[in-house]
C-alpha positions in Angstrom: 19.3 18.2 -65.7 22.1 16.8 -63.7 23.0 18.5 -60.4 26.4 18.7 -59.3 26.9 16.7 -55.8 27.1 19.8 -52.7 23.9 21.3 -54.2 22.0 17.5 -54.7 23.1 17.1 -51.0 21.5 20.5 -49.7 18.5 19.7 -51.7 17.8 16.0 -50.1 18.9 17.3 -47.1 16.5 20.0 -46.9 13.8 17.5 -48.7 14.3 15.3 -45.8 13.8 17.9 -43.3 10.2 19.4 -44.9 9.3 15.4 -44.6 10.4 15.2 -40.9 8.3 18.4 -40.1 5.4 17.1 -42.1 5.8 14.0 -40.2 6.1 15.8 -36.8 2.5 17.7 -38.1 0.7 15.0 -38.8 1.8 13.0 -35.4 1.8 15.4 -32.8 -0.4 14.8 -29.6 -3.5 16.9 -29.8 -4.0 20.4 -27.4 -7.1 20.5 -25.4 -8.3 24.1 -25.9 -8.1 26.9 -22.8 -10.5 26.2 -20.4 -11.0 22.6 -21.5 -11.8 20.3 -18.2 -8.4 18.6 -16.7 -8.0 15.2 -18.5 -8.8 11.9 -16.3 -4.9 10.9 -15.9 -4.5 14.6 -14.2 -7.4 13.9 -12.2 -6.1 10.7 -11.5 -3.2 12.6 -10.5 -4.5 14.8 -8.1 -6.2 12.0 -5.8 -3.2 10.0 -5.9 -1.8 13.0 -4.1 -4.1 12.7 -1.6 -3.2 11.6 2.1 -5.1 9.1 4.0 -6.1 11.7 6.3 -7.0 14.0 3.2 -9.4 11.5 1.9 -11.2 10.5 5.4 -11.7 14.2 5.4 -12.9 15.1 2.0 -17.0 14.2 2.9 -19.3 13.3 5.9 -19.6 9.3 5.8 -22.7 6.9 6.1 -22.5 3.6 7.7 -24.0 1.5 4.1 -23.1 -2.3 4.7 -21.6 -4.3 7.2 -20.1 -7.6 6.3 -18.8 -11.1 8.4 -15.2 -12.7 7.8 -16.8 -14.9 5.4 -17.9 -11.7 3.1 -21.5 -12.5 4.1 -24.0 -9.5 4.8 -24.8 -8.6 8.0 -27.9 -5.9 9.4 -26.9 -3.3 10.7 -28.7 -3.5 13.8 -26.9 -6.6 14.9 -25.4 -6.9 18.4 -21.9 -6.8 16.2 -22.0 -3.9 14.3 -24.5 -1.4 15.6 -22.4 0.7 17.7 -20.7 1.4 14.6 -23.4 2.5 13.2 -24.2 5.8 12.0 -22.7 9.4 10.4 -19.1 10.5 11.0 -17.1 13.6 10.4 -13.7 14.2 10.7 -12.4 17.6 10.2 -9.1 18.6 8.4 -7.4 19.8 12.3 -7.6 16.2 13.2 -10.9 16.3 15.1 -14.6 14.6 15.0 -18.0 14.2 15.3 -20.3 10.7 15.3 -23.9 11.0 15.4 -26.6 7.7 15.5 -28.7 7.6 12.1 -31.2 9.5 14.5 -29.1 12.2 14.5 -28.6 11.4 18.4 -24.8 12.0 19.3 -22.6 9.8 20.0 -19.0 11.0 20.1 -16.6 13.3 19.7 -12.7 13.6 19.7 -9.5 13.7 17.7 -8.1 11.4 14.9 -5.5 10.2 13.1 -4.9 8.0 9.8 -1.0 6.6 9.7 0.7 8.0 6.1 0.7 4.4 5.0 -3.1 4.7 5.4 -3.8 1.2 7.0 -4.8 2.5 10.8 -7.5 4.7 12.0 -6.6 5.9 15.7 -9.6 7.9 17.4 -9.5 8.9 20.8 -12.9 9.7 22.2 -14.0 12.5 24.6 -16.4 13.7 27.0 -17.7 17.4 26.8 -15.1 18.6 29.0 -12.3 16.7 26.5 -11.4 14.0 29.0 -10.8 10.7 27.4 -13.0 8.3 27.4 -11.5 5.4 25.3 -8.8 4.8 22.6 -8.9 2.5 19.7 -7.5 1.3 16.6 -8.9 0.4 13.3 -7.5 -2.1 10.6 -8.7 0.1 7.5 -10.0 -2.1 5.0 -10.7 0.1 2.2 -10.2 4.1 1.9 -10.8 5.9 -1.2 -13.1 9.3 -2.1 -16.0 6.2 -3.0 -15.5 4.5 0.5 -14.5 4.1 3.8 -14.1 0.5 5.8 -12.8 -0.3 8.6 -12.3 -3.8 11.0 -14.0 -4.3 14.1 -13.1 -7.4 15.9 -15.2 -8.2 19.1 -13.3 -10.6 21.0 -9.1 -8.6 19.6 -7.4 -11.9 20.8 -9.4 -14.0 17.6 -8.6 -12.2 14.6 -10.4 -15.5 12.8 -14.1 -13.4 13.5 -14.2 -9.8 12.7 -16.5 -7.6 11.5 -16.0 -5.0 8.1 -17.9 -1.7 9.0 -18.4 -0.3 5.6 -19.4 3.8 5.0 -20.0 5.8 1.8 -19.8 9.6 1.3 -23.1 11.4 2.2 -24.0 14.7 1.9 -26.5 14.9 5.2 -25.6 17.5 7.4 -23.8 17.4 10.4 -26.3 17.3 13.2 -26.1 20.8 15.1 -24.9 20.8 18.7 
């Protein structure tokens, strides 16, 4: 059977479009069901969106590691590093807490991470809030899996430094 042109033209036309949707079926990205857990790129998402100062605030931080400018490990009880030593919380209102790993205090104060999230400021206080120092970090490393920062004990050689490293912790902050 021969058809005449206009209705050959409607039928390929319309053959052409069952394929396309057949197509569009068989290649379509698949639908994670209600309730299903956000994928990894949305949860990559979300951290992204985190601040510096939203991540130094997310958990309470353990001094883990320590190392030397040459990457080398050093004990934590060295004359270098162990007034670094110890837990830390910093609070979402830009405040915080440092305790020794006996629990012992060892300051308190406010905080501050620049947006570009290479500089920890603290500003330590006595009981009665009168500063006691200032200081500025060099922040090394910052994500929800760690926290390092730069010490350098003599600030005029920045040639011998010191990398304070801390992980998240769940130990309690020490009461009062």
């Amino acid at each position: 059977m021969t058809l005449k042109k206009p209705m050959r033209t409607i039928m390929l036309t319309a053959s052409a479009f069952v394929a396309l949707g057949l197509l569009a079926g068989c290649t379509a990205a698949p639908t994670e069901p209600a309730g299903a857990p956000a994928s990894s790129s949305a949860a990559s998402e979300e951290v992204a969106a985190q601040t510096p100062s939203d991540v130094l605030s997310s958990t309470a931080w353990e001094t883990s590691g320590a190392t030397d400018a040459a990457g080398a490990d050093v004990a934590l009880d060295d004359e270098n590093v162990k007034n670094f030593v110890g837990w830390a919380y910093f609070k979402d209102g830009g405040s915080f807490t440092m305790y020794n790993l006996d629990d012992s205090p060892k300051m308190q104060g406010d905080w501050t991470v620049t947006e570009d999230g290479k500089t920890r400021h603290i500003v330590a206080k006595d009981d009665a809030g009168e500063v006691l120092f200032e200081r500025d970090s060099d922040i090394v490393t910052l994500t929800d899996e760690e926290f390092t920062y730069r010490v350098f004990p003599d600030p005029e050689n920045t040639e011998v430094y010191f990398d304070i490293i801390h992980t998240p912790t769940d130990h309690e902050e020490p009461a009062a």
